[in-house]
C-alpha positions in Angstrom: 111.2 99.3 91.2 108.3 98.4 93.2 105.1 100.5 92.5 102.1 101.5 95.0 98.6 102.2 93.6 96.3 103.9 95.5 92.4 105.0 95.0 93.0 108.4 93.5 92.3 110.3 96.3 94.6 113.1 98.2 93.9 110.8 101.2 94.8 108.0 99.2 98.0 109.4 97.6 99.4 110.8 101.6 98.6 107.3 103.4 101.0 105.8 100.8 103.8 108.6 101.8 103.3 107.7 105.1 103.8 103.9 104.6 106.9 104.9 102.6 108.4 106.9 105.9 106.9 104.1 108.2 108.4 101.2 106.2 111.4 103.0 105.2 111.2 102.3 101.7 112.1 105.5 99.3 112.1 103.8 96.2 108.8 103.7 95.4 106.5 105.1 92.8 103.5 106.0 93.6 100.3 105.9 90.9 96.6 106.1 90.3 95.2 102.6 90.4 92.2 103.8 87.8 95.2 105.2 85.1 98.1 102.7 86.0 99.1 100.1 82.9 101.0 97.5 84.7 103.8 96.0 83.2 104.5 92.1 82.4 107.1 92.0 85.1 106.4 95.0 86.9 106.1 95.0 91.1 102.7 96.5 91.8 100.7 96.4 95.0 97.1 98.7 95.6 97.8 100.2 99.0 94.9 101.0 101.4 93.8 104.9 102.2 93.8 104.7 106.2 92.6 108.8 106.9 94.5 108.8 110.2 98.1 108.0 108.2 97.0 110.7 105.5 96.3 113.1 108.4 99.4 112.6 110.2 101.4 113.6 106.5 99.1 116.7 106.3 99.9 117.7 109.8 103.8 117.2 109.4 103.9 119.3 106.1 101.4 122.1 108.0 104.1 123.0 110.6 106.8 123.5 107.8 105.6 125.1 105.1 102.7 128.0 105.1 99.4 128.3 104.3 100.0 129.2 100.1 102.5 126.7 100.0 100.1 124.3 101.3 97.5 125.3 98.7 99.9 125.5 96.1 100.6 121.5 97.1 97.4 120.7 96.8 97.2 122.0 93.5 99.8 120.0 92.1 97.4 117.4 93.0 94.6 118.6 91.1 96.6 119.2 88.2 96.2 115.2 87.2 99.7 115.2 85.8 100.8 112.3 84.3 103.6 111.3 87.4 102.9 114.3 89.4 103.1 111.9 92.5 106.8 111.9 91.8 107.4 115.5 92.4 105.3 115.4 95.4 106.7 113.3 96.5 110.2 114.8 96.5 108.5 118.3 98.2 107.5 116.3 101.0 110.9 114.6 101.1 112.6 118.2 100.8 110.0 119.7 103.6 109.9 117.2 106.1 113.8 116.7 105.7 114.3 119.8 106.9 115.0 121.0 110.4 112.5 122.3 112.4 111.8 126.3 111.5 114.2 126.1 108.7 111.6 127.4 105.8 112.0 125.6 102.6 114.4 127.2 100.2 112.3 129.0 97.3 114.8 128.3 94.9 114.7 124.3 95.3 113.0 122.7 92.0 110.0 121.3 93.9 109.1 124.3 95.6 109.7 126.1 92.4 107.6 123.4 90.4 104.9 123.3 93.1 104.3 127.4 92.8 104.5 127.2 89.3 102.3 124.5 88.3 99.8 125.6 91.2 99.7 129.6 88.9 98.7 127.4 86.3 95.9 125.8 88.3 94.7 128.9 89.9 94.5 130.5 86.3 92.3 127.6 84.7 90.4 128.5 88.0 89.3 132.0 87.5 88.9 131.2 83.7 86.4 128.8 85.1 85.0 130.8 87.3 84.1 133.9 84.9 83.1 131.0 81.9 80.3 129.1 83.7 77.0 129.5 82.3 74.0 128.6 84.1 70.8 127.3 82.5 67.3 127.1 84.7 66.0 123.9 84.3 61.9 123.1 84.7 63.1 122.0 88.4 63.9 125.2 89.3 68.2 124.5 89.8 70.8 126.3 87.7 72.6 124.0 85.6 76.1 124.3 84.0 78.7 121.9 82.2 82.2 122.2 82.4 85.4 120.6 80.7 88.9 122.2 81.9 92.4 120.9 81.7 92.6 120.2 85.5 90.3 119.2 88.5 89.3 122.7 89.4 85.7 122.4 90.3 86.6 121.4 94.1 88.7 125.1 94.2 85.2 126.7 92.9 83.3 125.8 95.4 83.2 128.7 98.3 83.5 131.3 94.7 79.7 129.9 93.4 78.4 129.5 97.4 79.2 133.0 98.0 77.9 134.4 94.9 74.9 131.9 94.0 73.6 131.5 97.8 69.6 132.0 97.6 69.7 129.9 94.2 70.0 125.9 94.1 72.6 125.4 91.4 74.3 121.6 89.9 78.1 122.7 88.1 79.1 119.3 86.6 82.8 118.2 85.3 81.7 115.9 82.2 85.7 115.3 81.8 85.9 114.0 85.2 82.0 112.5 85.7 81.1 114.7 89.4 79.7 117.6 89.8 79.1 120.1 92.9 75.3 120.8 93.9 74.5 123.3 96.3 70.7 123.2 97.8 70.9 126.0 100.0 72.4 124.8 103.1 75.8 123.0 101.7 77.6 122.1 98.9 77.3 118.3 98.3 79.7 116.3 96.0 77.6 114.0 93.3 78.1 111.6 90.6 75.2 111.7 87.2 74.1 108.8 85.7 73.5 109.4 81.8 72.2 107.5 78.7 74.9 106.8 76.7 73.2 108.9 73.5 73.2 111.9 76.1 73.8 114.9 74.6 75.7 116.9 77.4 74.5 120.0 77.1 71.0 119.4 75.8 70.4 123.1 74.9 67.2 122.6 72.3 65.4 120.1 74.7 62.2 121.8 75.6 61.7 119.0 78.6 64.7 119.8 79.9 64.8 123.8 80.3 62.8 126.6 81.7 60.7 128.1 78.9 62.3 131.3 80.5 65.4 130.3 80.0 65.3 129.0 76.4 63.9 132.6 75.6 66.8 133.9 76.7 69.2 132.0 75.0 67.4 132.8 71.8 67.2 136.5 72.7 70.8 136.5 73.4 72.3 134.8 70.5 69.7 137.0 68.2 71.8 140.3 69.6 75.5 138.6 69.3 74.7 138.0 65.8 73.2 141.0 64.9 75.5 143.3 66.8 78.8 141.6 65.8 80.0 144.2 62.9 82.3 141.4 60.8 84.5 144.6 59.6 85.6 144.9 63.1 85.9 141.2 64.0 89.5 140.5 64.9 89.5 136.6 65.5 93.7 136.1 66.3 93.1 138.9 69.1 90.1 137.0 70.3 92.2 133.9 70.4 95.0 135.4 72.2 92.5 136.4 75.4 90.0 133.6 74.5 91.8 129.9 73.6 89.2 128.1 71.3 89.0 125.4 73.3 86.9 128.1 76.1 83.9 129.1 73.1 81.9 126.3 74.4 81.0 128.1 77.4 80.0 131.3 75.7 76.2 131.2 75.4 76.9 133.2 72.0 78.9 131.2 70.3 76.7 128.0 70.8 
């Protein structure tokens, strides 16, 4: 089976659907170029994003399905799955396959996946959302570190520009190396360039913070310890609302 790699982007990963409808070849797979292990005797070819192809796909899939289910495809994309492509693939086959103003049949297993998988997304999303913790640095932007399952940040952004508009403010996805920075006027998509003995989250660095800031972290883990009664601490109920793999972003348990 012959296998397309493309750059990783949405863009990339809908210009190689619509070279599979253009050349009429179905049997393709369709993978990351950056995570792809090729085998010895394995048929692989990088395929070039062209926008107008990928807009073309997005445009088709528009005028079947509505605006959730668009969302919720999307989602599936930012889940990073390990093959996701290939159920993606087979909604768009379902979708565009079907005749015009015939809505896509809720029971069918890639609509079913699609809603499903996107849940999962959208919870790791407001999780996100309500975990982020900000630190002023000495230049005066808000700062915050992030690691979750999938590529959420991109879903974040109108949340933080709506809430966080008369502050500049830097959220950064060390799992995935970008970050969102807003400076008042629009959100801008960057990339950080680290030592390699970088600590990511740097919180005792007295050239990095606010002395403001670093005050308040010290005032704030000074009442979480004193005011947690140990008598009371229930730690399985905090795990069932709280996974441990979330404490990282709780000021007070740093």
């Amino acid at each position: 089976m012959t296998t397309w790699l493309y750059d990783g982007t949405f863009d990339g990963f809908l210009s190689c659907v619509f070279d599979m409808y253009w050349q009429r070849k179905m049997n393709i797979l369709i993978r990351k170029e950056q995570e792809h292990v090729r085998g010895v005797f394995e048929d692989a070819m990088f395929m070039p994003t062209i926008i107008a192809n990928a807009d073309r796909v997005w445009a088709g899939l528009s005028k079947k399905v509505s605006p959730v289910q668009l969302s919720q495809f999307f989602a599936c994309y930012l889940s990073e799955l390990p093959a996701e492509e290939d159920n993606m693939v087979g909604y768009l086959r379902y979708v565009l396959g079907n005749q015009d103003g015939v809505s896509p049949d809720p029971a069918n297993f890639y609509i079913m996946h699609a809603e499903q998988l996107a849940h999962k997304v959208q919870k790791e999303r407001h999780r996100m959302e309500s975990l982020v913790s900000f630190q002023l640095t000495k230049d005066n932007i808000y700062y915050a570190i992030i690691s979750p399952n999938y590529n959420v940040l991109p879903l974040m952004v109108r949340h933080f520009k709506e809430h966080y508009a008369d502050q500049f403010w830097l959220i950064y996805d060390q799992r995935r190396r970008f970050g969102i920075y807003y400076n008042l006027q629009q959100v801008e998509t960057i990339r950080l360039q680290f030592n390699e003995n970088y600590d990511a989250r740097y919180h005792n660095l007295g050239n990095i913070w606010a002395p403001e800031d670093e005050l308040y972290q010290q005032v704030w883990k000074a009442f979480y310890k004193e005011d947690v009664v140990k008598s009371t601490n229930n730690q399985r109920l905090q795990l069932k609302h709280m996974p441990r793999r979330y404490w990282k972003y709780l000021g007070a348990e740093n």
